[in-house]
N, C-alpha and C positions, 0 to 999 in steps of 0.2 A: 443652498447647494451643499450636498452630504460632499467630505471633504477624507479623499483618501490616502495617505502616506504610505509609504512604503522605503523601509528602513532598507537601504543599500549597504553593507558591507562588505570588506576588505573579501576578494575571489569568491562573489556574487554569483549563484549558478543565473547566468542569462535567462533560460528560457523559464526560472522560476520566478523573476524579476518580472520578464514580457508577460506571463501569462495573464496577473491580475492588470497591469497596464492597459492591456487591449481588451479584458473584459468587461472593464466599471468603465474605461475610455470609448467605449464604442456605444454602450446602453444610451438608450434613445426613451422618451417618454411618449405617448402617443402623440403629442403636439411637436414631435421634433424637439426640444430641450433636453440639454445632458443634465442629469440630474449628481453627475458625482463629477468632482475636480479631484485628478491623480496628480500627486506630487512627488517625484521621488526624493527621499533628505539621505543624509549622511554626515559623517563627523569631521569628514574634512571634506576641501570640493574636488580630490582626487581618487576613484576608486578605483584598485586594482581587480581585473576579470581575467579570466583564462584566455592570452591572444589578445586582448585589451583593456584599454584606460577610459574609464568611463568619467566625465565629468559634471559634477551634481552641483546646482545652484541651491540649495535647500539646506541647513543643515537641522542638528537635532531637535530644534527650537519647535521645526514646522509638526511635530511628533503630540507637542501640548495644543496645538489647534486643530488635532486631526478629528474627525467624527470615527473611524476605522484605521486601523494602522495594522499594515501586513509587511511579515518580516520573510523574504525569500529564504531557500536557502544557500550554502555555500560549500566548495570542495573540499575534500578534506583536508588538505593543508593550511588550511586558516589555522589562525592563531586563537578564532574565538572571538566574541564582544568584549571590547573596550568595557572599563566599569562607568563610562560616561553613556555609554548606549546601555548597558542594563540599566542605570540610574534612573533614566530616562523610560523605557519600557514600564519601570514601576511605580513612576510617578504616572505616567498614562490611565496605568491601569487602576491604580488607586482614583481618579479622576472618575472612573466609570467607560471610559476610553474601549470601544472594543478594539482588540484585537485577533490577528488570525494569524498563523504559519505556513508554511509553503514546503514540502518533504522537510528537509534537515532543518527548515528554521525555527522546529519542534525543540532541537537544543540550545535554541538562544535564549526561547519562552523558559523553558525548565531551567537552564542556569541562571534566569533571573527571578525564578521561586516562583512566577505566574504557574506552573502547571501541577503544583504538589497539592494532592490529593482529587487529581480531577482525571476523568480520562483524554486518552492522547491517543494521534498516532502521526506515524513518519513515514518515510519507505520502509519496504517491508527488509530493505538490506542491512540496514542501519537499527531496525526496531527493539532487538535484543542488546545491543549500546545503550541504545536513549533508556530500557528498561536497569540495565544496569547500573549505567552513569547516577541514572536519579531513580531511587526506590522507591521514593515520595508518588512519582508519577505511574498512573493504570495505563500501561501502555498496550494499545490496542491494534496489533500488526496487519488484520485482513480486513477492514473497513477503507472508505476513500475517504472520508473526512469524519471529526469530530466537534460537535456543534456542544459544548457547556452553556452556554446563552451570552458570556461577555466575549470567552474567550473558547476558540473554534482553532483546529490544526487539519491539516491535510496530508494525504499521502507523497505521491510523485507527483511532479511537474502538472501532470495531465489534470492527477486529482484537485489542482488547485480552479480547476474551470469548474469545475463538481461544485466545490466551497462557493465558490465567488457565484455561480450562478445561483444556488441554493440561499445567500444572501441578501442577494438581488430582491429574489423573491419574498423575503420577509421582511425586506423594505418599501419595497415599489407592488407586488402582486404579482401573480404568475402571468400573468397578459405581457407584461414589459420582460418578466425574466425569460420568456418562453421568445421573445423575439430578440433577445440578445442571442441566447441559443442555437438562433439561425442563425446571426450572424459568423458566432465562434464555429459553424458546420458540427454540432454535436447533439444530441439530446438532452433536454432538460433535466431527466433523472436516468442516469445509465444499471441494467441489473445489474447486480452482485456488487461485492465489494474487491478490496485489494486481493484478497483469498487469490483468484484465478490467475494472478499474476505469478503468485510467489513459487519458485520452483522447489518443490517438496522432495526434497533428496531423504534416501533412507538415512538411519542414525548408523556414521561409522564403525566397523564392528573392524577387533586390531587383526594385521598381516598373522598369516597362521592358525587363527582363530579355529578352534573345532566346529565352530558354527560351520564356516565358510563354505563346506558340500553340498550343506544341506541348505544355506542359501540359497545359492546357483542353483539346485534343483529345482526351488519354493519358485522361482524366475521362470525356470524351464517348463512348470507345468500349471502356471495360473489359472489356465482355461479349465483345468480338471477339480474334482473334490480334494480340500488339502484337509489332514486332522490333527489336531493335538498328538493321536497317538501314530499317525502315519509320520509325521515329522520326528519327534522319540524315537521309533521304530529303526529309523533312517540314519538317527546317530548313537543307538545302541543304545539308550537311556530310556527312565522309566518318566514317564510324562512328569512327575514331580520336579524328576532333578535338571528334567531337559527344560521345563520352564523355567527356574530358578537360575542356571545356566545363561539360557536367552536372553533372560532382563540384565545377569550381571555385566553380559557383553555387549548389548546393546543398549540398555536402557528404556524398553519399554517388553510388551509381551509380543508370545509369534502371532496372537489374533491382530492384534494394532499392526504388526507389520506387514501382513498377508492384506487387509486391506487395503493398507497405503502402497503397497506393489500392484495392487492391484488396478487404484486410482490415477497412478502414474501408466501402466498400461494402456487404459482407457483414454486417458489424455492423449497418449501420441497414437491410438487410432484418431482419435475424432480429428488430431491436427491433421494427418496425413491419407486418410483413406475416405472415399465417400460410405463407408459398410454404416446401414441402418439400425438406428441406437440399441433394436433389439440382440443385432449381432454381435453390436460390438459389448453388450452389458456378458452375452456368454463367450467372449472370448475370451475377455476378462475375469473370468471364472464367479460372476455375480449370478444369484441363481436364479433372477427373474429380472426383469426391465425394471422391475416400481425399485425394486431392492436397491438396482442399480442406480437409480434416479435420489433417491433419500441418500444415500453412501455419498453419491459424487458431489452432492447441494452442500451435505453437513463440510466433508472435508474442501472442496473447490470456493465455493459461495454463489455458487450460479448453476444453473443446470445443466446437463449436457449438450443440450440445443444450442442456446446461448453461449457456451463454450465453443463450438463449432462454430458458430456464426464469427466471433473476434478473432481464434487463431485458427481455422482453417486457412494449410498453404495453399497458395495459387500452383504451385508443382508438385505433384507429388509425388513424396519421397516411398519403393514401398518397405511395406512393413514387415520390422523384422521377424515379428510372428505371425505367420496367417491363420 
């Protein structure tokens, strides 16, 4: 029996703890046999969680007998791993031990040197942290999981059913991982990655800013032709300086940010309006559906169908531009 641990620490996010719990705990083989034993260990047998005290019979020991060890993760007021639980994680992994992550518990693997020089990823809240904190690590922020072959990390909570079924499957085959899959109510491989989640806000630009008219215009008129030199024109500058201007105050150029207004546009029709993708690609000032469809894939990670399919509201709100 494949033998799976799962490292509990001090303000444990719960549902990133339950998710691998019930997903290796419910797998079934075709003959009815569990083919994985979950155990959860920790370094004392009292864990603190947000609202409650979780009691572990298991401590770090169960970590050296594990076949797979998943480390959840935790709120942000933790204090961080013990140097008995990183100790621990690296002797695992020196063992051949695989292990996996759970959103945050992407910073317990990197502050224990498991993830330097490999790719990663976490939520996408936290991604620019974990890339900071640790340089060492290729932090990978719109994907659901990362598979290195020992050692594998996941996104949010959610993503951690993505991992743990994706493992299944390269354990057991897709026949058993495709029937836990029923059980968890989800699909065995879901399109796109973290991408569609993340809310793509524009890059700050400061109070005052001479930008700032021609902003709100660029807003005001998405659905129409914008040009390098209709935006110039707009703030009195010769398209040299008005580019040069744009990136000092923003940090990228006005073609990057005309299409990310424009992807964000498209986003809250397809959330809120049933208008068909051809319409909504010109209202969004895209100048053909395909254009629309390559623009929304590279920047989103999933298509605009697929988009619509996971957040369209059940009320709709209407839109503030028709």
């Amino acid at each position: 029996m494949h033998s799976v641990a799962i490292l509990v620490l001090d303000h444990v996010v719960p549902f990133d703890m339950a998710a691998p719990m019930e997903v290796f705990g419910r797998t079934r083989l075709p003959d009815g046999r569990r083919p994985y034993r979950v155990r959860l260990c920790a370094e004392s047998p009292a864990v603190r969680a947000d609202g409650f005290e979780l009691r572990v019979t298991h401590g770090l020991e169960a970590l050296a007998d594990a076949d797979t060890i998943v480390v959840p993760g935790c709120s942000e007021h933790t204090e961080g791993p013990s140097p008995h639980a990183l100790s621990a994680l690296r002797e695992a992994a020196e063992a051949g031990t695989r292990i996996a992550s759970v959103c945050a518990g992407a910073f317990v693997l990197a502050e224990a040197g498991l993830l330097d020089g490999l790719r990663a990823t976490t939520h996408w809240v936290v991604a620019d942290e974990l890339a900071r904190r640790y340089p060492a690590v290729k932090v990978e922020p719109d994907v659901l999981y990362v598979d290195n072959g020992q050692i594998l990390t996941s996104a949010g909570a959610a993503a951690a059913l993505d991992m743990c079924l994706h493992m299944i499957r390269g354990d057991l085959g897709s026949a058993v991982a495709a029937d836990a899959a029923r059980l968890s109510v989800m699909p065995l491989e879901r399109e796109g990655g973290q991408a569609q989640f993340i809310v793509h806000e524009q890059p700050p630009v400061p109070r005052g800013s001479t930008l700032e008219p021609v902003l709100e215009w660029i807003e005001d008129n998405l659905a129409g032709e914008i040009t390098l030199g209709t935006l110039a024109g707009r703030s009195g500058m010769s398209e040299r300086t008005f580019s040069r201007r744009f990136r000092e105050q923003t940090g990228t150029t006005p073609l990057q940010w005309l299409l990310r207004a424009r992807v964000r546009r498209a986003q809250y029709l397809l959330e809120n309006s049933d208008r068909p993708i051809e319409r909504i690609a010109q209202q969004a000032g895209f100048g053909s559906p395909t254009a629309f469809r390559e623009r929304f894939r590279r920047v989103v990670g999933t298509t605009p169908q697929a988009y619509r399919a996971a957040f369209h509201g059940k009320t709709h709100v209407p839109a503030a531009h028709p």
